[in-house]
C-alpha angles and dihedrals in degrees: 000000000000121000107216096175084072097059115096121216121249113202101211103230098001090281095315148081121222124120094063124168101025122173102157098093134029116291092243089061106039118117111284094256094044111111127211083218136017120171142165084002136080147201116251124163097351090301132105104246121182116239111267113229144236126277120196101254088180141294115247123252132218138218118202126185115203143156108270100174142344139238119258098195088259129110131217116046135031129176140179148128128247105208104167102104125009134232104031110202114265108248090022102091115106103168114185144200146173134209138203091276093060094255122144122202124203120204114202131204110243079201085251094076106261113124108217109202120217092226081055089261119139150221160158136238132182110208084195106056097010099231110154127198123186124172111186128206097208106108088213123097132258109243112262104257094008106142121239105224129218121192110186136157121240142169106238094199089061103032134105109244087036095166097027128095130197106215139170107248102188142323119268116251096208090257132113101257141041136201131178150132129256112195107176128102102003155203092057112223097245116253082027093098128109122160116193122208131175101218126181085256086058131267113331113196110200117205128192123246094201095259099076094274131145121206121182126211089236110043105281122115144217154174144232135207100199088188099047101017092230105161135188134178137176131181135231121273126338085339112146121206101240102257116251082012106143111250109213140199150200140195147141107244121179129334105227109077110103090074109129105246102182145002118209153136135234117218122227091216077182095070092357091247119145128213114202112244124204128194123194112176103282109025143011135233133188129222124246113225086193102048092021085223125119109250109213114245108219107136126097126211116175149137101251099179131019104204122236133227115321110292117266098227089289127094111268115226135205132178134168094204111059128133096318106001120111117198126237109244129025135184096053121182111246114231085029104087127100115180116186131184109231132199101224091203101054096019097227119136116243106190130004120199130183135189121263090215092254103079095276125128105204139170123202082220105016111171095158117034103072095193135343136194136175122198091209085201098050097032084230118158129195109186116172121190119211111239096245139349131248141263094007103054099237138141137193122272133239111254094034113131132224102213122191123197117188148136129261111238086229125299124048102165117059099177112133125224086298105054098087111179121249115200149169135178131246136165104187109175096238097058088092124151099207120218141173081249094056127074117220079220114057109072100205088071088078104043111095093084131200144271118229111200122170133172098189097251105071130041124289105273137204128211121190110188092276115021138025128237131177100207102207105247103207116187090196116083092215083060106049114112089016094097091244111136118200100178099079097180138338133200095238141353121224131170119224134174095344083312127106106230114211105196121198097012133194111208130176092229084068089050098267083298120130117259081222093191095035137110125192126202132189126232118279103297093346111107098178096041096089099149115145098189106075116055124255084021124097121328152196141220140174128192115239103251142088091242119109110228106244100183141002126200130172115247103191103298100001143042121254099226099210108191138164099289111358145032134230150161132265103196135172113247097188095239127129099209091040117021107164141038142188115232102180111222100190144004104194101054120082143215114198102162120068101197096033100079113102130211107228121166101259096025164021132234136191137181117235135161087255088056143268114326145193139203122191100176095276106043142013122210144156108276092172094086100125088059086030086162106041098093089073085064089072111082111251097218097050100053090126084064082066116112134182135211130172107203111186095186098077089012092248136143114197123200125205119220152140120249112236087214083077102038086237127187103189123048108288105170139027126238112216124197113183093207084189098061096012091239124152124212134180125224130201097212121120112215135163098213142340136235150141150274152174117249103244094215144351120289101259125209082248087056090065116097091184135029114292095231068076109062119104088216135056127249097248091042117141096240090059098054129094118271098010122145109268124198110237127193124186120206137206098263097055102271133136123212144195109219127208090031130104137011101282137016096269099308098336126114110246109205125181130231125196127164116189122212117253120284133222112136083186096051093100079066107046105263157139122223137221109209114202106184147319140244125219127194114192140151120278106266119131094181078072119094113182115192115199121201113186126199127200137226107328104337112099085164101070125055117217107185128008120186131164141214138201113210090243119166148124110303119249082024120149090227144341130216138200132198125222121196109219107170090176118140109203144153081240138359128214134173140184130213128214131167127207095250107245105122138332125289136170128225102212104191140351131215121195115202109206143153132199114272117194128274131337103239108164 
């Protein structure tokens, strides 16, 4: 019979928990509390806590603005059904018409299906099937080809056409045939596509028999490129398509698209509130503090053009889509653009156009705009201003601005998975959108400020609490104010010393091709003044080196320039003509993910395919030695899936990335580095990208789905107050998630794994050890089931002994403990943890109970 009284206690860890995952010696020599393996559990005080879940913060929604029907140059009723995406959200539904006098009526959703229209007309709609009724009281006709607009609300997650878009191609010329290119979302999904046409023999739809081919409802034909977009239809006969009559169309493109891109707040410099802001790959929503639900963003208010000097006695033109110049937004929603002159100095609006949804700019009383046009596909705008104006003779002033507000037919960002947002906030007093409700002034007209995102594919966008804007950032003197942008994207935004800073531009002056070691920077307080060509304006640098930069992040008074395969500096001189300059740090380490580095306060670190580095102004080196060979499980192809997140609330940093095991291609696992105790964890929890929010309101009694003797957490923790900073993860499928919070990660099961190093305390002697049993400390929670599965000597693959164990205790307890008789003799013990999967938990200590047991051997 075994003698317990003989066997010594080992305190695993001395009473404490702090080296965690270790992978940088043998198993058999690492300090007594590393783990092989820890995952989907962490070290935190000294102690082993399981992994909290995930709980569902919200899915974005989409609203989307197409062409539903035409007119037929007839009045009274009107009928359709929009079909694109079900089921459209009850009270979100604005349809729109206009008829020959230039009127154009709105019909608005009363949220029980019934359209009200503003000239006292009416209507239905079904957000279930889509089918739309409108029956107007105004005697005058509807324009013959005119579209009938429908604005409506959807969730794209749960929505039928989850992946399709309805979208004007181009305008009709009056003649019998029609060619163009659609370029957005591509590649179609073959036998997806359907192009719409109002024709002088009525309205042909066109649908795709798989082959690219066009068939239309009433004989013409057609054809479709999936891969380039490149369209053409002809009618039947003698058919003409109406001339300016929108052209739509229709397809499925990737599938790919939902996935969350970035997670971010905008800041109300006005009252220092902040909204959350979300990005999937092709819109952005922000989330509701009031209904806890995610709005759609879909509306555009901008400056397009600055004028010049006074006219000379000739119309002045502008245009934002000359030889080269790309404009800012595409896709816009015919009927939905308003256009006003301002006077910049008293703020009053002078003129106000709008478009007449078939590529016209018009005005009822227009003395100013000569002549105006919109190509709804391109986003391209020709605006042309009359000399004077009669019969006062005057004229327009220079610095008056020519404003557009409108709304996007459906997508505005076209990045891929890989195209992850960068962003920053700034508020400079002369980014100032300048409106008849607004007084030149009263400052705090001008304090909200605005959120610059980019994902270094589209243009760099604003984003202002309400509406978004793309300012065209011209690098040309003789183009500043003209609209014309010629930053088309850029890898990240910064502002430095009252300048934005664009870093890794692609301008159109380099051939649409990246400036892959430049950083750009605005004028002094001027963030859209980025001209290079006048002196104390806007500027450019490069670092003298071959390396593309892959991230920049701020340490202290300067900015760490992490690049392929070396780091430098990025520092303020003080000089007007020449404000910044690169100092380079090192030549040998390395930065491979773009989104992966991490601001701390003494440093900054970066994930590259040599290791984990950081810089702290003077040196970078590897901080990553105790997982020395972590870094091989990322997959070395998909470093641009990496993503960083420093979270202060629990002192942990998580990083983003795909196993290698897998083969993955998309993040897979978190990398968890505990700064405070210098511990490393794996998680199993696949995520796009990170960021972070405010709670909306305090944990209620109502809010627990299990007694609170329980919870891992205590009721005043910080995590379970109002407006603390909460962790959020995005995922691939839309949907927006609050980490550390719940049981499971959304309905699925999260089971920790945890695999100890092997244990002889008498191994520095020579021997072999007879382990009697071991002790385990843990928090009081009987839902909580731990197996644990011991190996023995050299042999993880066979389990020698398995025993659970219930946290079972007294209730209210400080702790309970279990013992587990082991009687195992063996040359090493080791022994793996899992839980059953229920709810979190934490082991606080281990004691392993052991006496020498003759020689090692083998």
């Amino acid at each position: 019979m075994t003698n317990l009284s003989t066997f010594q206690p080992f305190l695993i860890g001395s009473g404490t928990t702090k080296t965690g995952f270790f992978q940088y010696l043998e198993s058999w020599v690492k300090p007594e509390d590393a783990f092989d393996t820890l995952e989907d559990a962490y070290i935190n005080r000294g102690q082993i806590w399981k992994r909290e879940g995930q709980t569902l913060l919200g899915v974005l929604k989409y609203c989307s603005d197409e062409v539903v029907g035409f007119g037929t140059g007839a009045s009274g009723a009107y009928s359709g059904t929009m079909n694109t995406h079900l089921t459209i959200l009850a009270g979100s539904v604005v349809l729109k018409t206009i008829n020959a006098g230039g009127t154009i009526e709105t019909y608005t959703d009363n949220g029980a299906q019934v359209l009200t229209g503003s000239e006292g007309s009416a209507g239905t709609i079904n957000y279930t099937t889509g089918a739309w009724t409108i029956t107007s009281v105004v005697t005058m006709a509807l324009v013959n080809g005119s579209p009938i607009m429908m604005d409506y609300t959807y969730t794209p997650s749960s929505a039928t056409g989850q992946n399709k878009n309805k979208s004007v191609a181009a305008l009709g010329t009056g003649a019998a045939t029609r060619a163009g290119t659609f370029t957005k979302n591509l590649p179609m999904t073959a036998g997806s596509v359907i192009m719409t046409a109002r024709q002088s023999n009525g309205t042909e739809t066109y649908t795709d028999n798989g082959a690219n081919v066009l068939t239309g409802s009433a004989g013409g034909t057609g054809t479709i490129n999936y891969t380039t977009g490149a369209w053409f239809i002809d009618p039947a006969g003698a058919a003409t398509i109406v001339n300016n009559s929108p052209i739509t169309i229709s397809f499925t493109g990737p599938s790919t698209t939902l996935t969350i891109m970035g997670i971010n707040q905008w800041n109300n410099e006005a009252n220092n509130t902040f909204t959350l802001c979300v990005e999937d790959c092709r819109r952005m929503s922000t989330y509701d503090i009031n209904t806890q639900t995610f709005d759609p963003v879909c509306t555009v208010n901008e400056t397009l053009f600055i004028t010049p000097n006074a006219s000379n006695g000739s119309v002045v033109s502008f245009d934002n889509g000359s030889t080269g110049i790309t404009p800012t937004f595409p896709l816009i929603a015919p009927l939905s653009i308003t256009m006003t002159l301002v006077n910049t100095l008293s703020g009053a609006t002078v003129e106000t156009w709008q478009d007449n949804g078939m590529g016209t700019i018009n005005a009822p009383t227009a003395t100013y705009l000569a002549s105006g046009k919109v190509d709804y596909t391109t986003g391209r705008f020709e605006i042309s201003l009359v000399p004077t104006v009669d019969p006062a003779p005057t004229t327009w002033q220079s610095g008056w601005a020519i404003n557009v507000s409108l709304t996007l037919q459906n997508d505005y960002f076209s990045g891929d998975q890989s195209n992850l947002f960068n962003w920053t906030n700034w508020e400079p007093s002369t980014n100032r959108i300048v409106t008849s409700a607004a007084n030149a002034e009263d400052p705090t007209q001008f304090q909200q400020g605005f959120l610059y995102l980019t994902n270094n594919v589209d243009p760099i966008t604003l984003f202002n609490g309400t509406d978004l804007s793309r300012p065209a950032f011209a690098v040309k003197q003789a183009n500043l104010g003209l609209g014309k942008n010629e930053i088309t994207k850029a890898l990240d935004v910064k502002t430095f010393a009252s300048r934005l800073l664009i870093v890794r531009p692609t301008t159109t002056i380099s051939n649409g091709n990246p400036d892959p070691q430049s950083i750009r920077w605005s004028a002094q307080f001027q963030p859209t003044n980025t001209v290079s060509d006048i002196p104390g304006s806007g500027g450019e640098l490069s670092a003298a080196t071959s390396d593309w930069i892959q991230s920049t992040k701020f340490l202290k008074d300067f900015i760490v320039v992490s690049m392929q395969n070396s780091t430098w500096t990025f520092r303020f001189t003080g000089s007007a003509f020449a404000p910044f300059q690169f100092f380079r740090l090192n030549a040998t380490k390395n930065c491979s993910a773009p989104y992966g580095s991490i601001e701390f306060d003494d440093m900054i670190t970066a994930m590259g395919s040599k290791g984990l580095t950081y810089c702290d102004g003077n040196a970078t080196e590897r901080y990553d030695l105790k997982i020395f060979d972590q870094f091989e499980d990322i997959n070395a192809t998909s470093f641009t899936q990496c993503f960083g997140q420093r979270f202060d609330a629990l002192n942990q940093s998580w990083m983003l990335y795909p196993d290698s095991v897998s083969n993955a291609t998309l993040s897979t696992k978190v990398l968890l580095y505990n700064y405070m105790e210098d511990s490393w964890a794996i998680f199993n929890m696949p995520l796009s990208c990170l960021g972070l929010g405010f709670g909306v309101r305090d944990n209620t009694w109502a809010d627990m789905t299990f007694p609170w003797e329980e919870a891992s957490s205590p009721w005043n923790s910080y995590l379970e107050q109002k407006e603390s900073l909460r962790l959020l993860g995005g995922d691939f499928a839309g949907q927006v998630l609050q980490l550390n919070d719940g049981a499971d990660d959304n309905g699925t099961p999260v089971i920790m794994n945890i695999l100890t190093k092997k244990y002889n305390p008498y191994a520095k002697d020579g021997l072999r050890a007879n382990f009697g049993y071991l002790d385990v400390y843990y928090t009081v929670n009987p839902e909580v089931t731990l197996t644990f599965n011991f190996f023995v000597d050299n042999n993880s693959n066979a389990v020698a002994l398995t025993q659970n164990i219930a946290l079972v205790g007294t209730t209210g307890a400080d702790y309970g403990w279990q013992r587990i008789f082991v009687n195992i003799q063996a040359s090493q013990l080791q022994w793996q943890i899992v839980d059953n999967g229920l709810t979190s938990f934490r082991i606080l200590g281990q004691i392993l109970w052991a006496r020498e047991a003759g020689r090692i051997t083998q």
